[in-house]
SERO-4910 file (N, C-alpha, C, O; in steps of 0.05 Angstrom, whole numbers):
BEGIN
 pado doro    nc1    nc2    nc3   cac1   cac2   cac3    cc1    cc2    cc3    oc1    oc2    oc3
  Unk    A  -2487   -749    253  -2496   -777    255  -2483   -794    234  -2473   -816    237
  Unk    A  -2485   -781    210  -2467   -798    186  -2445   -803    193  -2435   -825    193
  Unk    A  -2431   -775    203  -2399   -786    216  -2397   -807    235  -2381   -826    234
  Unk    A  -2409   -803    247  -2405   -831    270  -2409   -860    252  -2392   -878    251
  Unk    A  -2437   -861    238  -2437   -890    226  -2419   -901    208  -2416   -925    202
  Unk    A  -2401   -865    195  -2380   -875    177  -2352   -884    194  -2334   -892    180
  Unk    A  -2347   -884    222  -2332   -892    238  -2335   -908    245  -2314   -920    250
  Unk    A  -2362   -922    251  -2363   -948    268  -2360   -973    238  -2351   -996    243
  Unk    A  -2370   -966    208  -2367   -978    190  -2332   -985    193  -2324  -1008    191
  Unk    A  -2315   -963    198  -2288   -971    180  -2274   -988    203  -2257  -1005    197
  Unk    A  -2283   -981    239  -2282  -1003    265  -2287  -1034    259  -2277  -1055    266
  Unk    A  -2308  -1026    243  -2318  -1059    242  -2303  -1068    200  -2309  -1085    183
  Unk    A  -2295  -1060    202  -2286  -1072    178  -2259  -1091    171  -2236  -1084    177
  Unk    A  -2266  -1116    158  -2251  -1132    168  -2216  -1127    154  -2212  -1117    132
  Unk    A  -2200  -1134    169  -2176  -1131    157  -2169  -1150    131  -2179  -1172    128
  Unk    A  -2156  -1142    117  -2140  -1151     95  -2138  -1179     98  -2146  -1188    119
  Unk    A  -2127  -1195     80  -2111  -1216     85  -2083  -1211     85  -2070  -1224    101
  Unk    A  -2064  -1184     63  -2044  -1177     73  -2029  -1174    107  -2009  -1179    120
  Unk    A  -2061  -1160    110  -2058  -1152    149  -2047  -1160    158  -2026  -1154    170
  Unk    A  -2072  -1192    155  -2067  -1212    171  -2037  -1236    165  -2029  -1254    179
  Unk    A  -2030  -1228    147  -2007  -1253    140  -1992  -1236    152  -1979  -1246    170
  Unk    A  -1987  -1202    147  -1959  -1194    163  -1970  -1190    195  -1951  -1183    209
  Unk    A  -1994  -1192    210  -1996  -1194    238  -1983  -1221    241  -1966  -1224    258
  Unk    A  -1989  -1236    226  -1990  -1271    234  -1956  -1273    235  -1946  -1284    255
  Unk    A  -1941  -1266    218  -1913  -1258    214  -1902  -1241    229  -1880  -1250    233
  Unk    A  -1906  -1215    245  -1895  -1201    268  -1903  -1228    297  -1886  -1229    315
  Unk    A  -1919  -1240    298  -1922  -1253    315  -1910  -1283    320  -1906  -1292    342
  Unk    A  -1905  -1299    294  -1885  -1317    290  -1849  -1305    300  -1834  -1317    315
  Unk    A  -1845  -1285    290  -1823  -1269    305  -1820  -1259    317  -1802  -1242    317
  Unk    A  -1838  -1262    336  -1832  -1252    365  -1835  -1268    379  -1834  -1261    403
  Unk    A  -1842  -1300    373  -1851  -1322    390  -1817  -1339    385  -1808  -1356    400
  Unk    A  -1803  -1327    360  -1782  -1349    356  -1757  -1328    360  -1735  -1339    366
  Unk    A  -1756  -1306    357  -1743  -1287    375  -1733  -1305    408  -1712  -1315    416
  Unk    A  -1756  -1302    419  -1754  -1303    446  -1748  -1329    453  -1734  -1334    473
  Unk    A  -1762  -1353    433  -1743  -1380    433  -1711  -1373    436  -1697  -1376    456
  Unk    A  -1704  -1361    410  -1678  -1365    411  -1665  -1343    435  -1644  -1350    445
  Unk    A  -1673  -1325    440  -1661  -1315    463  -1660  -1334    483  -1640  -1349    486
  Unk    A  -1688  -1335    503  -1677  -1364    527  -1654  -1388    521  -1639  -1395    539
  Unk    A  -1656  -1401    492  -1640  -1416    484  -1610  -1404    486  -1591  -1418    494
  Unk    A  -1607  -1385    481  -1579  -1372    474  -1577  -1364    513  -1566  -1380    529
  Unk    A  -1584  -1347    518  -1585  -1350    551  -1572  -1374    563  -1549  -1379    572
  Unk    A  -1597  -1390    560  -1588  -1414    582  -1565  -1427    571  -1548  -1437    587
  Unk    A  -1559  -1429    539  -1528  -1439    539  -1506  -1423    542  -1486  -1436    545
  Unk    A  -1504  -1403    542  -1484  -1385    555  -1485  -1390    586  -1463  -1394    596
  Unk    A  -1506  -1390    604  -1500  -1393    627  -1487  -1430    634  -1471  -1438    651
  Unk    A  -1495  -1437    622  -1486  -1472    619  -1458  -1470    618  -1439  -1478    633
  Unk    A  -1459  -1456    592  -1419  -1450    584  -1407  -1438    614  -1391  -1452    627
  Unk    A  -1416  -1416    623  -1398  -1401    642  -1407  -1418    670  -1394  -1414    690
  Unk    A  -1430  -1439    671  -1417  -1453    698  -1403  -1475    693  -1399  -1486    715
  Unk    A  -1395  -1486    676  -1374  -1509    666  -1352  -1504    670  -1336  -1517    683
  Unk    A  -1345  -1467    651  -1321  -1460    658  -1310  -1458    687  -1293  -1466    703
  Unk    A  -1326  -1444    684  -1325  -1437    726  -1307  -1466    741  -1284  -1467    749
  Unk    A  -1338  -1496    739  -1329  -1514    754  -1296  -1528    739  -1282  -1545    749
  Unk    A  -1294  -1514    715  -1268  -1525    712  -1245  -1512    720  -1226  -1525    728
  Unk    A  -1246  -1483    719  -1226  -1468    732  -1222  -1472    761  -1199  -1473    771
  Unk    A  -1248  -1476    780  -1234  -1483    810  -1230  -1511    802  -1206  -1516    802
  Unk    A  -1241  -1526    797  -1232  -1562    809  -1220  -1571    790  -1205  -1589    799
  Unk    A  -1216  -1569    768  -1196  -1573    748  -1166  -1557    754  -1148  -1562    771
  Unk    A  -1169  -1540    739  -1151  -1520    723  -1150  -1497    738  -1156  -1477    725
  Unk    A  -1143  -1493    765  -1142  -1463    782  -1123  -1450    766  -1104  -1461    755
  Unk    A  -1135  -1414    764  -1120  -1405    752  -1112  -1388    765  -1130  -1371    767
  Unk    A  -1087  -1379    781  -1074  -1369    796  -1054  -1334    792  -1042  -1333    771
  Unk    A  -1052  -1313    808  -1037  -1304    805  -1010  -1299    821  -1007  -1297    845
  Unk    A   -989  -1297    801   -961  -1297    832   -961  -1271    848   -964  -1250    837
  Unk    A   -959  -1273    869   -953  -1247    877   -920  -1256    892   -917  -1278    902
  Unk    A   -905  -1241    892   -876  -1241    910   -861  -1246    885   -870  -1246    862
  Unk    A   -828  -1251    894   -813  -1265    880   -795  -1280    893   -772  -1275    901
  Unk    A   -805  -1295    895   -789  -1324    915   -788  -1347    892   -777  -1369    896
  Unk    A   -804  -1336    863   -798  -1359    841   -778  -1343    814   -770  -1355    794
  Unk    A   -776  -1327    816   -762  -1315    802   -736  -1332    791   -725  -1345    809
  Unk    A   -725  -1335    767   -729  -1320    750   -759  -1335    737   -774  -1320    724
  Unk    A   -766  -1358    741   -783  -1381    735   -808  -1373    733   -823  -1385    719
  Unk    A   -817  -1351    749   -837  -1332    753   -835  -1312    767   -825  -1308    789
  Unk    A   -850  -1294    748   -842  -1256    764   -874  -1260    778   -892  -1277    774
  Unk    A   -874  -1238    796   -895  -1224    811   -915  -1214    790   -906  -1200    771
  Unk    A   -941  -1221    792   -961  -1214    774   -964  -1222    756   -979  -1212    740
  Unk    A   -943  -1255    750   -956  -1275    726   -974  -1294    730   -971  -1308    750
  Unk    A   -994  -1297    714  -1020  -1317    716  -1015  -1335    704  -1005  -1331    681
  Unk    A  -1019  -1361    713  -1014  -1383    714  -1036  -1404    725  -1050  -1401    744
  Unk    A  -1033  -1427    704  -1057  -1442    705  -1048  -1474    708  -1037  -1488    691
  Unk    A  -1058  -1485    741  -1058  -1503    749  -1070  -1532    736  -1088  -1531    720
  Unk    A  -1061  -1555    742  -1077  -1578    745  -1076  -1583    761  -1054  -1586    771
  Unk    A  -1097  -1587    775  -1111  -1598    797  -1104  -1625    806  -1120  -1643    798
  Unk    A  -1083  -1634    820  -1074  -1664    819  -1053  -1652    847  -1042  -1631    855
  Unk    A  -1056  -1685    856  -1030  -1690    882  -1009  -1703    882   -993  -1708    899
  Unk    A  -1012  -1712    846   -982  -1726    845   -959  -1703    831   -965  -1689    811
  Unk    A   -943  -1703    841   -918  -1695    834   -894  -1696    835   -889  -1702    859
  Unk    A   -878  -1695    824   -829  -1711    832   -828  -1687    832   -843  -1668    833
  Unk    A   -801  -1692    830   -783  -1671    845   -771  -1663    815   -760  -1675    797
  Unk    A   -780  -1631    822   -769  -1611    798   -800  -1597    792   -807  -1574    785
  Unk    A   -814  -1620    798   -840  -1603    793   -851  -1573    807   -845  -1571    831
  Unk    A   -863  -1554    796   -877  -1532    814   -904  -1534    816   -919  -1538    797
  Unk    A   -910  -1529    851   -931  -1534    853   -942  -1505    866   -929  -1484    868
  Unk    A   -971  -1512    874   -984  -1486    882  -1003  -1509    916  -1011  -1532    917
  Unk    A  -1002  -1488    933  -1012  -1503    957  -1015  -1480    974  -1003  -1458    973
  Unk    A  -1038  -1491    993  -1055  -1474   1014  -1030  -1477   1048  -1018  -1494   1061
  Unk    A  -1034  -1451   1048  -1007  -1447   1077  -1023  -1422   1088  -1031  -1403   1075
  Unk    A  -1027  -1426   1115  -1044  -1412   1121  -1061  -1392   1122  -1059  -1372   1136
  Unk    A  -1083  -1400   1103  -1110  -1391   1090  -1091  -1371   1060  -1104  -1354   1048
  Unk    A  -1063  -1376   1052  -1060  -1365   1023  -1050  -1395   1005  -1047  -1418   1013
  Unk    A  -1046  -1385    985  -1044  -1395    957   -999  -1395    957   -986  -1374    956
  Unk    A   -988  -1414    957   -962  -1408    956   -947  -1424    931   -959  -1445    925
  Unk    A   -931  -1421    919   -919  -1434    895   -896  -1434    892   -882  -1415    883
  Unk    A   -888  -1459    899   -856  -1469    905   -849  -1492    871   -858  -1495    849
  Unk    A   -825  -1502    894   -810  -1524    863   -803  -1551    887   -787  -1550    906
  Unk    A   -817  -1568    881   -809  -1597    901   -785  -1613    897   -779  -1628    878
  Unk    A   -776  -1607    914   -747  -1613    910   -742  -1652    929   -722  -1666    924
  Unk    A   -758  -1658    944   -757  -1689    952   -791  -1695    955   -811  -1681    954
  Unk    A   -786  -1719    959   -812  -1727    970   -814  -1745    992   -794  -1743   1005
  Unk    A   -830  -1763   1001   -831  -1774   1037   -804  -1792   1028   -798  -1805   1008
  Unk    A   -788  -1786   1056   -780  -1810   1064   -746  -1801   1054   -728  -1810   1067
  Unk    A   -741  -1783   1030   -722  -1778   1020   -703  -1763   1045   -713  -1755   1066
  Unk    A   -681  -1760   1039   -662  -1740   1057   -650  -1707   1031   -645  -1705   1007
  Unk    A   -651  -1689   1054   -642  -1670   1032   -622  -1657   1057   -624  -1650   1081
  Unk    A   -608  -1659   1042   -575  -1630   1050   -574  -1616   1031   -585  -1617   1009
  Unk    A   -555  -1597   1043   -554  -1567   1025   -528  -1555   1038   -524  -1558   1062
  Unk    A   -511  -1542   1024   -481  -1536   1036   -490  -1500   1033   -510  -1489   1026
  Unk    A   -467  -1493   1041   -458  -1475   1047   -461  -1448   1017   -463  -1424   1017
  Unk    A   -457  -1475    989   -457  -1458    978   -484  -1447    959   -486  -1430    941
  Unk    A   -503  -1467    973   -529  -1466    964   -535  -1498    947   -558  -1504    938
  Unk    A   -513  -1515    944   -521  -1537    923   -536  -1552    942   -527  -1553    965
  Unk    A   -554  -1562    936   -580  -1586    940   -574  -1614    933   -567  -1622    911
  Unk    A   -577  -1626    954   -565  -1650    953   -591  -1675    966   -598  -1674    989
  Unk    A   -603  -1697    946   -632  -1713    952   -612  -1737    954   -591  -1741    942
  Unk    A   -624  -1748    969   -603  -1774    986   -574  -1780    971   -569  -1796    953
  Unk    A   -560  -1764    980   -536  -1760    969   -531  -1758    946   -509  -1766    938
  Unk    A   -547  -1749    931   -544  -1751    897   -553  -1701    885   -572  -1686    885
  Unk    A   -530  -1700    881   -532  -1672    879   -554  -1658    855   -557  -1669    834
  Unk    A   -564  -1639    860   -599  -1637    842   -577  -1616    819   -562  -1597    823
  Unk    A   -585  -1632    794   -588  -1612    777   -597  -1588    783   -614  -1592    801
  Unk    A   -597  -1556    777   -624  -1540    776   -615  -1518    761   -604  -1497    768
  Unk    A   -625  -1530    733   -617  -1495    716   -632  -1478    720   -626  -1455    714
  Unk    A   -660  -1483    733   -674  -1461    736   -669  -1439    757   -683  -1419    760
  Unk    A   -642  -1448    777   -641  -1430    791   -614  -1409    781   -593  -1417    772
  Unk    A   -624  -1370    788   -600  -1367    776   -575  -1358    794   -554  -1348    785
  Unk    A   -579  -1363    817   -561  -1358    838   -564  -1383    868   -584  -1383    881
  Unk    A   -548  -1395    872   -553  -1418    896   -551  -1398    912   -540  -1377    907
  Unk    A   -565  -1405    940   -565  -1402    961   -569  -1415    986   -587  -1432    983
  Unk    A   -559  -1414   1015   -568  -1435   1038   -587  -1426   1040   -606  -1442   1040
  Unk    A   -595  -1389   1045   -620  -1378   1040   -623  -1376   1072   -604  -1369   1086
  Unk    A   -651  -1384   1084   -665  -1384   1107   -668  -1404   1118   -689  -1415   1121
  Unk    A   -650  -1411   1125   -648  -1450   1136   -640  -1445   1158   -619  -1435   1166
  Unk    A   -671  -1458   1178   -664  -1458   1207   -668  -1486   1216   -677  -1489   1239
  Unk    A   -663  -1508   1198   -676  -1540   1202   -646  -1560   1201   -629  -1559   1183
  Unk    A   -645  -1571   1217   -625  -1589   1225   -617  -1604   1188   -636  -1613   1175
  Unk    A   -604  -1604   1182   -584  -1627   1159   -561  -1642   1170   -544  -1639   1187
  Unk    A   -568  -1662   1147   -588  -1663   1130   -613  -1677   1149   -611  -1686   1171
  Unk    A   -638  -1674   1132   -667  -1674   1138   -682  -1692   1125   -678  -1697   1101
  Unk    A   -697  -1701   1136   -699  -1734   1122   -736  -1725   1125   -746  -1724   1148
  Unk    A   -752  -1719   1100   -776  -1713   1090   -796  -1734   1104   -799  -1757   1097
  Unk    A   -811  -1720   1127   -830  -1739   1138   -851  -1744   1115   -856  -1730   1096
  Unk    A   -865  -1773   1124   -881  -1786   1104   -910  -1766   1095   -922  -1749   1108
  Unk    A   -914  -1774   1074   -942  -1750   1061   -935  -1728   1056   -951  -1712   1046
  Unk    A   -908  -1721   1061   -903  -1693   1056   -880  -1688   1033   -865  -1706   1027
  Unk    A   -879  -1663   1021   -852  -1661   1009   -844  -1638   1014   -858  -1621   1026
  Unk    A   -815  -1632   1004   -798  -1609   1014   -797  -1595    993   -787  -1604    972
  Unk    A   -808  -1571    996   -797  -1546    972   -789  -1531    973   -786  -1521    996
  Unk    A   -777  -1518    950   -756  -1491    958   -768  -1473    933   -780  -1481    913
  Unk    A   -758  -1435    942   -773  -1433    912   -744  -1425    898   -723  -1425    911
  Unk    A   -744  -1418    872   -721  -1415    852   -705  -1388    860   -683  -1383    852
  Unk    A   -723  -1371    877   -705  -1355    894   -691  -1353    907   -690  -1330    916
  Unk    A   -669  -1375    921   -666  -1386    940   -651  -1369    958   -638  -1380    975
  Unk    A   -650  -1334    956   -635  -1327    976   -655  -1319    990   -654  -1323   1014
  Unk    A   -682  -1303    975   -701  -1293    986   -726  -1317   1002   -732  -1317   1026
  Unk    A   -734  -1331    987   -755  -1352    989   -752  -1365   1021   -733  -1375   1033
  Unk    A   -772  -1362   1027   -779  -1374   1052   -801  -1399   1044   -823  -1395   1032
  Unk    A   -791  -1428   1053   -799  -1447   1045   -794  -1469   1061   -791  -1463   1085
  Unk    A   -792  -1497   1054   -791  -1521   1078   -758  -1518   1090   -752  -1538   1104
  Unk    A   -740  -1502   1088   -718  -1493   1091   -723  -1484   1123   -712  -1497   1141
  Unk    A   -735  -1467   1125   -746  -1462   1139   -774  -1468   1163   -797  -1467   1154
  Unk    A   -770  -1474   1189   -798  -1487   1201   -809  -1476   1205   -822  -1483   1224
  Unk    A   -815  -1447   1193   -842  -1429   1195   -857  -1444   1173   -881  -1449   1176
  Unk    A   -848  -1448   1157   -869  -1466   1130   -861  -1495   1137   -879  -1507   1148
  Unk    A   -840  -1508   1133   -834  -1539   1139   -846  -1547   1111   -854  -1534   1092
  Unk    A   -844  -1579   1117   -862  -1592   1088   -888  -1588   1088   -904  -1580   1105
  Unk    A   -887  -1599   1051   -913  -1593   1058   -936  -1613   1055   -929  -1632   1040
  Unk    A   -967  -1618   1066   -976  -1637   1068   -989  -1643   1046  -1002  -1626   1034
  Unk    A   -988  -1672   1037   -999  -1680   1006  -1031  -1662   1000  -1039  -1656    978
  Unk    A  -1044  -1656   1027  -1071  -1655   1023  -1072  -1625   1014  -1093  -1616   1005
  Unk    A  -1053  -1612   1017  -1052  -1583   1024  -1053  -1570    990  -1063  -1551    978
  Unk    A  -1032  -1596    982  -1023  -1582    946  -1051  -1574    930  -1067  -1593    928
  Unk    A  -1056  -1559    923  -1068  -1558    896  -1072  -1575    872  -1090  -1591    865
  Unk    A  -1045  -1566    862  -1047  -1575    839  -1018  -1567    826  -1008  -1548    839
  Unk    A  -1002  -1573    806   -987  -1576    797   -983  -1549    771   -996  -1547    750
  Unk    A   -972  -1539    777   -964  -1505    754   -956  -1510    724   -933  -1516    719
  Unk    A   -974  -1506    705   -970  -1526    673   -962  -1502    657   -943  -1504    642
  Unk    A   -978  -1475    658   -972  -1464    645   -975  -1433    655   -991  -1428    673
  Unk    A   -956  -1408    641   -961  -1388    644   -979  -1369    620   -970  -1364    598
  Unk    A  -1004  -1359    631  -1019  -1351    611  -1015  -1322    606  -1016  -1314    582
  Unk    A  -1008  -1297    635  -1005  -1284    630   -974  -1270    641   -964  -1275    663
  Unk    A   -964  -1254    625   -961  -1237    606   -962  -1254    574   -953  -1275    567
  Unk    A   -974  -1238    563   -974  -1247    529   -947  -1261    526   -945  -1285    522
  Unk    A   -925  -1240    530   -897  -1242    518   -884  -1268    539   -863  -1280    534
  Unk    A   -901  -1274    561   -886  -1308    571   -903  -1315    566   -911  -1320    588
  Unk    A   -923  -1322    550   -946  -1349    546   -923  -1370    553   -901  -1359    552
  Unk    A   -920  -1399    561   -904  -1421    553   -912  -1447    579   -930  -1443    596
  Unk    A   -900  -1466    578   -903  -1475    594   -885  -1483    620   -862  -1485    611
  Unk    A   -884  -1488    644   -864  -1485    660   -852  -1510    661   -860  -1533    659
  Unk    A   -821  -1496    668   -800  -1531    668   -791  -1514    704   -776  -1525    719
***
């Protein structure tokens, strides 16, 4: 009987004030713990849907597959768009051809005329195109009457491959339509050793 009343005495006995300052203290940190977790949560998820909405509608970030841009781009470099429909000629763009992702170099725009000889030189209303970026000319895959005079809204591309590249050279692709482009090719991110930006 003693034992029991000496049990229910030390049950009912009141805690410390130490106790209570470090209960009161495990429980302040675990109430501001969990603040700062949700806080840290929801801005990380904030961050990664920003990024997100900036990588599609901004800044698509793309990978090449083929080499129809070569040397300008190999197969399996990543590359990061701006999202825009203006572009001249010299520019590389990226554009939707049916249901893929394709990435040429615009060589006219509406209304212009383009010829092309025999020995691959490119010719925009009679005025002959620079193009160091290509490292071999070619007529390539040209099954389209010349010279060819770029219907309106559209422009004509070719890619820097020009023996291989199948492009507006050809009327399996033809031009292409302003609405179609993406966006304009700024920079190469991956491989490390080409980080740079594209000419």
């Amino acid at each position: 009987m003693a034992n029991k009343d000496a049990q229910s005495q030390k049950e009912l006995e009141v805690p410390s004030l130490e106790m209570l300052e470090a209960e009161l203290k495990r429980e302040q940190y675990k109430r501001s713990y969990g603040r700062v977790l949700k806080s840290t949560v929801f801005s990380l998820l904030v961050v990664a849907a920003v990024a997100a909405l900036i990588a599609v509608l901004l800044l698509p970030v793309l990978q090449i597959s083929g080499t129809s841009m070569t040397e300008t781009l190999q197969d399996r470099d990543i590359v990061v768009a701006l999202n825009s429909t203006k572009y001249k000629t010299g520019d590389v763009i990226a554009f939707y051809y049916n249901n893929n992702i394709l990435i040429k170099r615009v060589i006219a725009g509406p209304g212009d005329w383009v010829n092309i000889d025999e020995e691959g030189n490119v010719f925009v209303n009679e005025v002959k195109l620079d193009e160091p970026y290509v490292k071999e000319k070619a007529l390539g895959e040209c099954n389209i009457e010349l010279p060819y005079q770029v219907p309106d809204k559209k422009c004509f591309v070719m890619g820097d491959h020009r023996s291989t590249s199948i492009d507006s050279r050809n009327s399996t692709v033809g031009c292409i339509e302003n609405d179609a482009v993406i966006g304009r090719i700024l920079i190469r991110v991956w491989p490390l050793s080409g980080i740079g930006f594209i000419k």
